[in-house]
N, C-alpha and C positions, 0 to 999 in steps of 0.2 A: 516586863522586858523592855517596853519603849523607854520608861524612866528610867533605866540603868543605862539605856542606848544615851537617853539625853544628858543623864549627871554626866557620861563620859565625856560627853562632846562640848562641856561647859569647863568639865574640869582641865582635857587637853586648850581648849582656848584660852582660860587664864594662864597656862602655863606658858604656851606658844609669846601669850602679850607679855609676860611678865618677862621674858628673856632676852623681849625686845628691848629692852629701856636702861642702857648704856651706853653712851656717847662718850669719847674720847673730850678732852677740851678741845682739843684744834678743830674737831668735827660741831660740839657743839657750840662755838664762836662761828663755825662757817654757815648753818642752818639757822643758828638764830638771827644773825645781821639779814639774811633774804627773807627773815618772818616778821620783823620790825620794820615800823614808820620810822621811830626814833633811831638816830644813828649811835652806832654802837664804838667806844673806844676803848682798847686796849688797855688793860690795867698797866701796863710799860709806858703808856703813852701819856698817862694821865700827869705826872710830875710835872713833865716840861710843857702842858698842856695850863695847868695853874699858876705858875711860876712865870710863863710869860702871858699870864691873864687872859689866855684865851678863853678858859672856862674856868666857871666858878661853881661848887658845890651847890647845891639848892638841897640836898638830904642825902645822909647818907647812913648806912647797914638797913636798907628797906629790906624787906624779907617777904615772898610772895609764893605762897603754895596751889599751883595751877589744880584745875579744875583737874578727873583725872579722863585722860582719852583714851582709845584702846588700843593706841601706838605711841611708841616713845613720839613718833615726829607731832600725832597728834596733841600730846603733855607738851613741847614744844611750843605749839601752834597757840596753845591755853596757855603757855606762859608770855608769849610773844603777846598777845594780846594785853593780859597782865600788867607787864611790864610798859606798855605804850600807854596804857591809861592813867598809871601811876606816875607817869614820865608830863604828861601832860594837866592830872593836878597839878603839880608841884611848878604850873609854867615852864617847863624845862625845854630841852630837843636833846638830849644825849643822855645816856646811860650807862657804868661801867658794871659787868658781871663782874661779882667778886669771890661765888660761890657756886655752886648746884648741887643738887643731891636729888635720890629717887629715895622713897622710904617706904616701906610695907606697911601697911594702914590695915589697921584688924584683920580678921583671923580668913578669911577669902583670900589672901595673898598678891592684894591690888597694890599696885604701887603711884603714890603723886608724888610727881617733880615739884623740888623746892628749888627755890632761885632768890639768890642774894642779889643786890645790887643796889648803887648808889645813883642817885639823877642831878643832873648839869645843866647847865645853861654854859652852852658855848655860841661865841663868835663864826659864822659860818664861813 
């Protein structure tokens, strides 16, 4: 009987986390800029941002699949992290998201945050 108590209580928690993990774009551009070192610029922003040489590409379509947390903000938190390391190989300070996605990984029904994005070197 305890093991039926406990699959239950494993089962409603994957499902509770699994429900969390949808962010709007507007929501998740606003949570990831307070989760980052690297400052974050707007895909809109970025044209007139190269074109008047303020920044310059340093790589771009990077693709980073965060570690997985047990809340959307903690997937977040792992990508934020993610994304400032890779921002800082490549010598950079800026970043543009170009992508995300949450995807269900075997048959447990976990999901990791995938996160596109390109790194800059801009003019501060």
């Amino acid at each position: 009987m305890k093991l039926i108590y406990l699959s239950l209580f494993f089962i409603f928690s994957i499902s509770f986390f699994s429900c969390q993990s949808s962010y709007t774009p507007m929501k998740m551009n606003k949570v990831l800029l307070t989760l980052t070192k690297s400052k974050l610029v707007l895909q809109s922003e970025i044209t007139s941002l190269i074109s008047t040489d303020k920044c310059k590409y340093l790589t771009k379509g990077r693709s980073y699949a965060a570690p997985v947390g047990l809340t959307a903000k903690n997937d977040l938190k792992n990508a934020a992290k993610g994304i400032d390391e890779w921002v800082q190989l490549d010598k950079g300070n800026t970043y543009v998201l170009t992508n995300y996605k949450w995807i269900t990984i075997g048959n447990s029904g976990s999901i990791q945050l995938y996160v596109d994005f390109d790194t800059l070197y801009c003019n501060e």
